[in-house]
N, C-alpha and C positions, 0 to 999 in steps of 0.2 A: 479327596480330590487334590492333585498337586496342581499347584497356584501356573504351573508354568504349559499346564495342558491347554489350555486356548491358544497359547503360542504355538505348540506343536500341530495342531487342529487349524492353522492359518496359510491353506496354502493359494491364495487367492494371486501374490505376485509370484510364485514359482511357475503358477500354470500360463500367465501372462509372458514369463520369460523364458519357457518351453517354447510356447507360440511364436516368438521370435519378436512379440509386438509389445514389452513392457518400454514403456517412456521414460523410466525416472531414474537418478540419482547416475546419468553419464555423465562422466568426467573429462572436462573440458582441457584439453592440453595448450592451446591457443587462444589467444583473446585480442579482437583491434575494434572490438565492440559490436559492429554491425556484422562481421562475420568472426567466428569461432570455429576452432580443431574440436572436433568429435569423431571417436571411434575411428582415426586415422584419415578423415575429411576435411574441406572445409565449407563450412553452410553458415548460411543464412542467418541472424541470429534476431527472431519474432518471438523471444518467449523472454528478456529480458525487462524489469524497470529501469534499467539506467536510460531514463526519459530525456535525459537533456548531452547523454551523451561523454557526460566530464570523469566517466572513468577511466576515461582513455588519455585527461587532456594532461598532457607534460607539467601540466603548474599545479592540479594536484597532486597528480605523480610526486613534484617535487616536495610542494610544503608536506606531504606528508613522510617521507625520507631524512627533509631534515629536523624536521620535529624527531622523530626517532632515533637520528643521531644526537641531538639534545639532548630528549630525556630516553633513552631507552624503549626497548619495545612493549613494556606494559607498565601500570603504575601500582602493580600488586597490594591493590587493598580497594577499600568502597571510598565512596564520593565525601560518606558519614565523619570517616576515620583517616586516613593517612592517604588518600587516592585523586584531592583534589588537588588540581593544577590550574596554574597564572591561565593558560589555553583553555580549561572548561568556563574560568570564570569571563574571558574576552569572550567565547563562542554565545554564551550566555546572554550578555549585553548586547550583542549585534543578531543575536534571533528575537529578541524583545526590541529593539528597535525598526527591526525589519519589519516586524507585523504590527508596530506600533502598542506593545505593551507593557503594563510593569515591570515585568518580569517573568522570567524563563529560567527553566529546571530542566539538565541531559540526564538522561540513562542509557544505559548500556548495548539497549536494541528499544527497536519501535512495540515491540509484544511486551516486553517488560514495563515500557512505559505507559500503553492501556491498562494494563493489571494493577499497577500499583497506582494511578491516579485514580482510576476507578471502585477500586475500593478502600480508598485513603477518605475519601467525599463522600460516598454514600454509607450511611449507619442506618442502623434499628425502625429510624421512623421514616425512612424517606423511599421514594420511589425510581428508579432508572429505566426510562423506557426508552426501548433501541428496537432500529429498523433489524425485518427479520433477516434483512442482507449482508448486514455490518459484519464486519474482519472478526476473523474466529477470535482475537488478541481482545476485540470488546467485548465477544463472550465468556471469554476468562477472568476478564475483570469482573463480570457482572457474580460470576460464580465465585469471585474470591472477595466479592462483597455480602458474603452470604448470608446478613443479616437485614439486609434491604430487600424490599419487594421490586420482584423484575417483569417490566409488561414489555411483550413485543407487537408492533403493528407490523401490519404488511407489506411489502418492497415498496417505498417512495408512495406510499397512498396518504395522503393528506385525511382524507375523510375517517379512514381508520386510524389515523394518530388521536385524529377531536374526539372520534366515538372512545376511544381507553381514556384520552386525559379528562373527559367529563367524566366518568366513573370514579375519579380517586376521589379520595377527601383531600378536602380543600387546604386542610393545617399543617399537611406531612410537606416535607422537603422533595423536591421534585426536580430532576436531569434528563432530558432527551439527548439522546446520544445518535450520532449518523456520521458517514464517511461521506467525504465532499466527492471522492469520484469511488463508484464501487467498484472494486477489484476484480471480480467477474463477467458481470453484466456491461461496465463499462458506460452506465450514461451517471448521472451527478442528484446531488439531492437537492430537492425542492424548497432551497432555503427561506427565499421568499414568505410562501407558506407558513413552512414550519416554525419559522418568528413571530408570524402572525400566532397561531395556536400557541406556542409557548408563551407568549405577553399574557395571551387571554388567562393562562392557569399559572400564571404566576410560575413556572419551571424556568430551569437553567438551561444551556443550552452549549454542550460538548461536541465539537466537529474535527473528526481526525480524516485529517487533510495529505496522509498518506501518500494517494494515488493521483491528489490535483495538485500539491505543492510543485511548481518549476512547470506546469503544465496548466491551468485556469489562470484568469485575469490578466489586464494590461501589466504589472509585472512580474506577472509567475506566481503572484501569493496564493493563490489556488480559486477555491469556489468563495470563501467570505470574501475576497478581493471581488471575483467572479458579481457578484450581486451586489455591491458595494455596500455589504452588511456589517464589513469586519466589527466595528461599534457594538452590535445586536448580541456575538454571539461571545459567550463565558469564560470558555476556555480553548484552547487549540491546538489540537496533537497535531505531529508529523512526525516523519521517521527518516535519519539519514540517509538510508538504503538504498533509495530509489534515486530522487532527481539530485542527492545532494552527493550522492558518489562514493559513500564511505556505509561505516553500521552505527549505530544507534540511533535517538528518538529524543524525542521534547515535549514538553509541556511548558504551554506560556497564558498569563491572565493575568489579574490581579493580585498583587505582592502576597498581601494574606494567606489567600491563597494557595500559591508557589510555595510560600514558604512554609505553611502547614505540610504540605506534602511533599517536602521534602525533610522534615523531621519525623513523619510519622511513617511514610512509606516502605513498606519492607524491603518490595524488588529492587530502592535507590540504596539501602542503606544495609543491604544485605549478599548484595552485587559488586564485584568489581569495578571500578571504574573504566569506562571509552578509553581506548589506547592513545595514549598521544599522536599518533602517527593518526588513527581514524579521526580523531578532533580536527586536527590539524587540515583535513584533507575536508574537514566540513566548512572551517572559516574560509578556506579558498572557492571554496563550491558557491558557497552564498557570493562572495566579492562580483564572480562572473556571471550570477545572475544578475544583481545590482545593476554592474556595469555594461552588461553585453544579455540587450533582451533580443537580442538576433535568433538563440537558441531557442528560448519557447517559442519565437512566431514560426520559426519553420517548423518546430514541432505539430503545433496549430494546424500548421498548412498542411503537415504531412498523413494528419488524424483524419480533418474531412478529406482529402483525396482518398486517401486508403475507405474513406468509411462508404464513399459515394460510390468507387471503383466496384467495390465486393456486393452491395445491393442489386448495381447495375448487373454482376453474372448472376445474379439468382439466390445467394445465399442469406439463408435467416441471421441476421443479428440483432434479433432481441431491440433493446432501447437503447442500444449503444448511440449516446449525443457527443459529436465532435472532442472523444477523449483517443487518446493512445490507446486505450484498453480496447478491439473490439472482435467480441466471439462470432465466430462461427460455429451455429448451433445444428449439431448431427443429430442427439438428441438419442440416441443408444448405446451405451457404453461399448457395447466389442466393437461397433463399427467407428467409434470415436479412436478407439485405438491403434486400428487396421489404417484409420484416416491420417493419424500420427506419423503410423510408419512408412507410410507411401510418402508422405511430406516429406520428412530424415532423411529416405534413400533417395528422395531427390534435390536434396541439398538445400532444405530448410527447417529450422526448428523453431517448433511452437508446444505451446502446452498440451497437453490433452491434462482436461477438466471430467472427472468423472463421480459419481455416487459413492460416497457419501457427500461429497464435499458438494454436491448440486444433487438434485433430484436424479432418479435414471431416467425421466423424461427430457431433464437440461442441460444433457452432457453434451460436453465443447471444443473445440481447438480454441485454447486461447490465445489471438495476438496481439505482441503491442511493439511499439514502434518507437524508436529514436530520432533526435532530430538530427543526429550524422547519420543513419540513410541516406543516399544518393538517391536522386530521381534513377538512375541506371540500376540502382540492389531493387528499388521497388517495383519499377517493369520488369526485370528477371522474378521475382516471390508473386507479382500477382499472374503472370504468364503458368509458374508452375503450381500455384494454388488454383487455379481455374481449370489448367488437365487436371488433375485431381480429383477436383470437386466432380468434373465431368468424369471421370472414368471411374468414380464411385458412385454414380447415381445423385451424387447431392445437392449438385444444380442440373 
């Protein structure tokens, strides 16, 4: 059998792009955030996380330019070895003071950063139990911890987290793992809870704050801000990518900690270092959260409108709570995709979410939304999402 026969035998996105209706990997020739050049158009743009907006904004535009004319455009080597810079170490101290903690460790992207804290912490005798909804980046942690045992409870069910944690023994090492806002489904984890249950068995308690950093609580800090838990919970990912405007990711907790995993970590010390220009463009990112929480509140405002707006015509969204994130669930993949392309041709882009990556009963258009949206882009997107929805039977 040669190795490369399943590949030939894969013809699932060729027959999607015969159809005329594959969604993925178009290349964008324009960007001014809320609308983008596609395929020699320009639409709408409901499929992005730049949540607050600031990849567009001139001051990180700048500081990351002139970080790059400082030091060059990459730092060719790891964080370990020859790759750190005076900038990863400033960015560091101002994400541990932001969230109020010891200390903070960058990596290269936010997926690198689940895999390598995640199985840096957990060894031989201890347990990680993660929602069955959590970012594929925690499942690869979990699998590149492959010496620890891995339990999963059910999307955000409280009662099924107590029924797995009352089963473990009581003497092993123990992490529950959950995303403050989930990437799909779009409603938040039930942290409240889930501190309760983790007190009770003595577990740690990991929240990667991905999809709610610059998007939950009075200042952006996400969902532990959100619940006023940040104290409760262990340790705390996030990822540049999204509301901070750049690529890579962090982990921040106590020193120990940090700094264990960052000596032992393979994806930190076996990875490149963040480009100066992408660091760069994070310390600016943070400053305008800081200083100007104008941007997450319109974001806020623009989540429940959009979320209250799309109920009101008819359409399933799932548990989507007052996040950017919220699906419109079609719930069969060809016509998820049919649903896509009727969007596109009318001059808006959103995801289509389909099986494997969700169920083929929870396939979706996924949207999310920025807080530079104009009230004028989102009465134009929800006018042509509603012919749509109606001229495909979906409301």
């Amino acid at each position: 059998m040669d190795i490369f026969e399943k590949c030939r035998n894969y013809t699932r996105a060729k027959e999607t792009i015969e159809a005329g209706i594959y969604p993925y990997f178009i290349p964008i020739s324009g960007n001014d955030g809320p609308r983008v050049r596609m395929d020699g158009n320009d639409v709408f743009m409901i499929g992005s996380n730049n949540y607050l907006g600031l990849t567009q904004d001139p001051r990180v535009i700048e500081a990351a330019v002139e970080a790059t004319k400082k030091y060059g455009t990459s730092c060719s080597g790891s964080r370990f070895l020859n790759g750190t810079l005076d900038l990863h170490i400033q960015l560091e101290q101002k994400i541990a003071n932001f969230f109020g903690r010891e200390a903070a460790l960058t990596f290269s992207t936010g997926y690198t950063t689940n895999v390598g804290a995640i199985s840096t912490i957990a060894g031989r005798d201890d347990y990680i139990i993660i929602d069955k909804s959590d970012h594929a980046s925690i499942y690869a942690g979990t699998m590149a911890a492959s010496a620890a045992t891995i339990k999963r409870y059910l999307h955000n069910d409280m009662e099924d987290l107590e029924r797995i944690m009352s089963q473990l023994e009581p003497d092993k090492g123990k992490v529950i793992i959950a995303d403050g806002v989930f990437s799909m489904e779009g409603d938040i984890v039930k942290l409240d809870e889930l501190v309760k249950i983790a007190k009770k068995h003595e577990a740690r308690i990991y929240i990667d704050e991905a999809h709610s950093l610059g998007v939950l609580g009075e200042h952006g800090k996400g969902a532990c801000e959100r619940f006023g838990l940040e104290k409760e919970v262990d340790l705390l990912m996030s990822t540049f990518s999204k509301s901070l405007a750049s690529l890579g990711g962090f982990i921040c907790g106590e020193r120990d900690v940090i700094d264990y995993i960052k000596h032992v970590a393979s994806p930190l010390i076996f990875s490149a270092a963040p480009t100066p220009g992408s660091t760069a463009a994070v310390l600016k990112s943070l400053e305008i959260i800081e200083n100007e929480p104008e941007h997450h509140r319109r974001l806020q405002e623009i989540s429940a409108r959009m979320l209250i707006e799309f109920k009101e015509m008819g359409f399933d969204t799932g548990k989507s709570k007052n996040t950017p994130i919220i699906p419109l669930y079609i719930r069969d993949d060809e016509k998820t995709f049919y649903f896509w392309r009727r969007l596109f041709d009318a001059g808006v882009f959103a995801n289509a979410v389909i099986s494997p990556a969700v169920s083929p009963t929870d396939s979706l258009i996924r949207t999310s939304f920025m807080s530079s949206h104009t009230d004028d882009d989102l009465a134009q997107i929800l006018e042509i999402i509603k012919k749509v929805g109606k001229e495909m039977g979906v409301i």
